[in-house]
N, C-alpha and C positions, 0 to 999 in steps of 0.2 A: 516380346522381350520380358524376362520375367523381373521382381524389384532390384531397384540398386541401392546400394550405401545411405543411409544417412548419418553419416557420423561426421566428427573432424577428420578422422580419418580417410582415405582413400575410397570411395564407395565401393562394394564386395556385395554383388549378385544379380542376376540377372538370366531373360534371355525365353518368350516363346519360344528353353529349348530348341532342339529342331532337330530331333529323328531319333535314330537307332537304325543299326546294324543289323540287328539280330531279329528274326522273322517275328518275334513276338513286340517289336517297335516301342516307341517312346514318345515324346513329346513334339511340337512344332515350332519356338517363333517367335511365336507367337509372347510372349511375354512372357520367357517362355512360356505364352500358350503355347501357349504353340508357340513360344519362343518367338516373336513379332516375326515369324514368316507369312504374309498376309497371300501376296501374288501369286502368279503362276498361271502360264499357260501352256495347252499342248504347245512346244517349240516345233513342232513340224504343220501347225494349223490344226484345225476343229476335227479335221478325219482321224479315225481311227488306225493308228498305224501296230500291222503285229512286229514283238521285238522278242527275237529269240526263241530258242524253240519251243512250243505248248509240253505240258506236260500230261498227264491221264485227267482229261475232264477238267482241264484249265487252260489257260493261255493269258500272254503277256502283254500288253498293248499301251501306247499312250492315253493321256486322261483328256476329256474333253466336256465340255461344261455341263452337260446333260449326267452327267457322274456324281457331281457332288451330292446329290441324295443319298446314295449310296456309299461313297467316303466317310461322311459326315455318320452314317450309321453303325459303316464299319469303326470307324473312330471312336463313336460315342461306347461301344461294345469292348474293345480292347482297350481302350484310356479315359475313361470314365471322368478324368479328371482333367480332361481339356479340353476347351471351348470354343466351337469357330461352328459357325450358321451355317446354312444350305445358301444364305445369298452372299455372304465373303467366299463361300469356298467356291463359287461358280465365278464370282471374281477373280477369283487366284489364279482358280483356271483358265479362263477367258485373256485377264488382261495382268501379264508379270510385266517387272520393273526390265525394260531390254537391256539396261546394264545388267542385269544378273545371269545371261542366258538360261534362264528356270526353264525345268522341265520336270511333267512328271509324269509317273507310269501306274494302271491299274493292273492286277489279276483278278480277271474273269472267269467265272464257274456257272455252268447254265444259267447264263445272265444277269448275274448276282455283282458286286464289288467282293474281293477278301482278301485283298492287298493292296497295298498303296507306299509307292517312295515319291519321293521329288529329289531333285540335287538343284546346285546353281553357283555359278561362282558368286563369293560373298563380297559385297562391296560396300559391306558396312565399315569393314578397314581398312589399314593401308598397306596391312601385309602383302606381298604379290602372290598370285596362284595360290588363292588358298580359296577354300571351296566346302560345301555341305553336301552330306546326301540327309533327307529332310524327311523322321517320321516315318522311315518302314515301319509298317505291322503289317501282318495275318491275320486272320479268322481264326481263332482256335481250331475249329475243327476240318482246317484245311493246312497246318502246318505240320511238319514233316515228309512233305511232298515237292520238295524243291523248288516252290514258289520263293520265299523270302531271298534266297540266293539268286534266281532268277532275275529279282526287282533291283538286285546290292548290284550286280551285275550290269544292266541296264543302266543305275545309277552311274558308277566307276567310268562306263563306256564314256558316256554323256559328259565327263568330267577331265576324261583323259583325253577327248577330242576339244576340250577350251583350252588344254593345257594347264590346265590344275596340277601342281604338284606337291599340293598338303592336305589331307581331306579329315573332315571331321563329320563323326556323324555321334548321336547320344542314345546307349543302350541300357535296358535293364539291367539291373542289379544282376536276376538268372541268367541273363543271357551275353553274358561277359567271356564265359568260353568261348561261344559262338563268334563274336568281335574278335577274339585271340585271332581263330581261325580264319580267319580271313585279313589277316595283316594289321590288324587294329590292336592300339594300346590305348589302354586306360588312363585320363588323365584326373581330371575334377570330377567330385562329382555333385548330385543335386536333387536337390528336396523339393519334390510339392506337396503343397498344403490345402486345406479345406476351412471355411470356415461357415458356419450354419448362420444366418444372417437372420432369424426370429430368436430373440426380438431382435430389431437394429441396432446398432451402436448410437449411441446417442451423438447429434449434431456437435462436436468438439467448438469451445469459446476459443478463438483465438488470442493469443495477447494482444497487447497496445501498439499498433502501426501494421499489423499482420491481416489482409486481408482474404478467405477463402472465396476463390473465384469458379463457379462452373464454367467447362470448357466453350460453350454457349457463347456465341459473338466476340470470341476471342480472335484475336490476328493468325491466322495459324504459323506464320512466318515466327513470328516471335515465341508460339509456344516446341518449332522446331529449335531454332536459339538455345530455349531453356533446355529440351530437350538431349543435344546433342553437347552439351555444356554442362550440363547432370551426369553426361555417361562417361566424363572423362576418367579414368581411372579405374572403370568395369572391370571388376574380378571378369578373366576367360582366359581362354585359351590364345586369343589374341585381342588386343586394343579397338574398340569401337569409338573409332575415331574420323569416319571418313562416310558417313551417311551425309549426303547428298539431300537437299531440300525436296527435288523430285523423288526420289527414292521414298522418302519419309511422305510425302505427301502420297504417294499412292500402296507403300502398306499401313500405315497410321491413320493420318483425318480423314482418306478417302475411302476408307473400309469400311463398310456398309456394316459391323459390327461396332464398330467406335461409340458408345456412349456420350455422347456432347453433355448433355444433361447432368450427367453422375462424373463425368470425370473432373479431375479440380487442380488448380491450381492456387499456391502463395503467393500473391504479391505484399512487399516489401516498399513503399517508397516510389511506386508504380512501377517496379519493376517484378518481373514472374521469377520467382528462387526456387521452388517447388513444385515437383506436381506428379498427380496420381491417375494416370492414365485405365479407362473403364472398356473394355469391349466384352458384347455380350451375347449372348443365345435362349431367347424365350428370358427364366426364370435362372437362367446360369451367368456368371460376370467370370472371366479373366484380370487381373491387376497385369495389364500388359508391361507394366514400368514405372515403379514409383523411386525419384529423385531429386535430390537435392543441389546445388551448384554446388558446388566447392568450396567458394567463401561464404556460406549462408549455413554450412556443417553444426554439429554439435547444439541446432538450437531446439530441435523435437519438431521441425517440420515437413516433414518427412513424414511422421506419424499422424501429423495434423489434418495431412493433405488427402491423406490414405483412409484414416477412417471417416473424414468428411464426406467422400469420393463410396465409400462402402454405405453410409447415412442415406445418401441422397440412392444409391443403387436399391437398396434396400425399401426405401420409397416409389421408386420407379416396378417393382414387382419382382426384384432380384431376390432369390431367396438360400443360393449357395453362391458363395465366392473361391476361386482359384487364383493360387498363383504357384509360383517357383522361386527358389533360389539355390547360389550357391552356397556349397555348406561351410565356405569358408568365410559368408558373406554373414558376420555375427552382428551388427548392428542390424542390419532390416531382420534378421530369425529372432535376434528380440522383440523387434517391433512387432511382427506377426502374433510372436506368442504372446505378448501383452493383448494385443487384441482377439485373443481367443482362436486363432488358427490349428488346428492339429493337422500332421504329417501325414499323407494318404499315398504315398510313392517314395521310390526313389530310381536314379539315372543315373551312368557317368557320360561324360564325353570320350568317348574315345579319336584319337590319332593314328594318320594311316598314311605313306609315302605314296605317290603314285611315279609310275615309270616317265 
């Protein structure tokens, strides 16, 4: 999930992203890292299943744990600015949240990975049938060859058979015709950022009753509370309002990427107002979700919690930070650019009926 709001205002941004349309793909989830899509398993079990017809010197098939090296590379190649490991993404695969019905699919070229979607119905809200396809990309030098349509395909199947009847997935900026075409309209759109983390930001003073906590021996129940009570009001497409404690608990604290260490939270009077969620890869960090409650707005902690969280990463051997937001989401794109962020991307989400 990428940052939210910290303002009096309504919080505006967010979201591990989570996909594209268009064979050249987008984000995940992940905070938006990947727009917090953490899960995901083949939904037909570990075997390889083919889906739909191969093309010249490729073929389509479900993903299955032993893939993630190869995802993870293809990923790192096409989206340079999103971050999720070899051992969350063999989680994803392995073991998804069974409410979501996740699934996802590779394209295979002489043993290679050079595609990748996921879809799943989303049950972070309380929209009914509404649903993602999550993160198509290509290999550059394997698109134009009817693979990315192939994956959309596969995805829509998989989507149309849960009964989904709203699908959202987020494309590049070029590849917004390509989304036309295929029934998809443009709705928000969204910015990732970069920040070069030498030297670190300096360890931020708290005021008087404020204190910053690493996620370290934290209750998780309570830091899901804070969580899901920070998101209310998330600038999207729809209201993230119905994430489930098991949900949360195995794409967030149980992701083998979660930074405990680095991530941070405010407490206030023993209570958590704040907090700045860390998952990471080697010397790369994602800002999965940085938030504020609603009556705790307008007081800069938010920023507090965020560079603290970036401080302690930075410590830890983090030496780039990512995140997302929306672009309508003006309070956290200031916070970023106060703290030295520059824009390395951009996405929209697009919308699309299904039958």
């Amino acid at each position: 999930m990428p940052d939210a709001a910290a303002s009096p205002s309504p919080p505006t941004g967010t979201a591990e992203p989570t996909g594209t349309a268009a064979p050249t793909g987008t984000t995940e989830p992940t905070g938006t890292d990947e727009q917090r899509r953490p899960s995901v398993p083949p939904a037909h079990g570990p075997s390889a299943r083919p889906t739909g017809q191969p093309g010249a010197g490729w073929r389509i098939r479900t993903a299955r744990p032993d893939d993630a090296p190869g995802v993870v590379a293809l990923r790192s190649l096409v989206h340079p600015y999103l971050v999720r490991g070899v051992a969350s993404t063999r989680q994803m695969i392995a073991q998804p949240p069974p409410e979501e019905d996740w699934t996802a699919w590779v394209a295979e070229a002489d043993g290679l990975i050079v595609g990748w979607a996921s879809a799943y119905r989303n049950t972070h809200t309380s929209v009914p049938d509404f649903g993602d396809v999550s993160t198509l990309h290509v290999h550059p030098e394997h698109r134009g060859r009817g693979v990315g349509t192939a994956l959309l395909t596969a995805a829509l199947d998989h989507l149309c058979s849960l009964r989904v009847r709203r699908v959202r997935t987020w494309v590049q900026t070029g590849s917004l015709p390509y989304a036309h075409r295929h029934g998809f309209t443009p709705s928000r759109e969204l910015r990732y950022s970069a920040l070069d983390l030498r030297p670190a930001p300096p360890m931020p003073e708290p005021p008087a009753g404020v204190r910053l906590l690493p996620l370290t021996g934290l209750d998780p129940y309570q830091v899901h509370l804070l969580d899901a009570a920070a998101a209310v009001g998330e600038p999207g497409d729809v209201p993230v309002d119905a994430t489930s404690y098991s949900l949360w608990r195995s794409e967030c604290w149980d992701n083998p990427g979660l930074d405990l260490a680095a991530g941070t939270v405010a407490e206030v009077d023993g209570t958590l107002v704040a907090l700045s969620l860390v998952k990471r890869d080697g010397d790369r960090m994602w800002s999965d979700f940085t938030a504020t409650r609603p009556e705790y707005r307008g007081r800069g902690l938010a920023r507090l919690t965020k560079q603290a969280a970036l401080h302690r990463a930075a410590g830890r051997g983090v030496r780039t930070a990512y995140t997302s937001n929306d672009e309508a989401n003006a309070p956290m794109l200031a916070v970023n650019t106060r703290l030295g962020y520059r824009p390395v991307a951009s996405a929209w989400s697009c919308l699309r009926d299904l039958p």
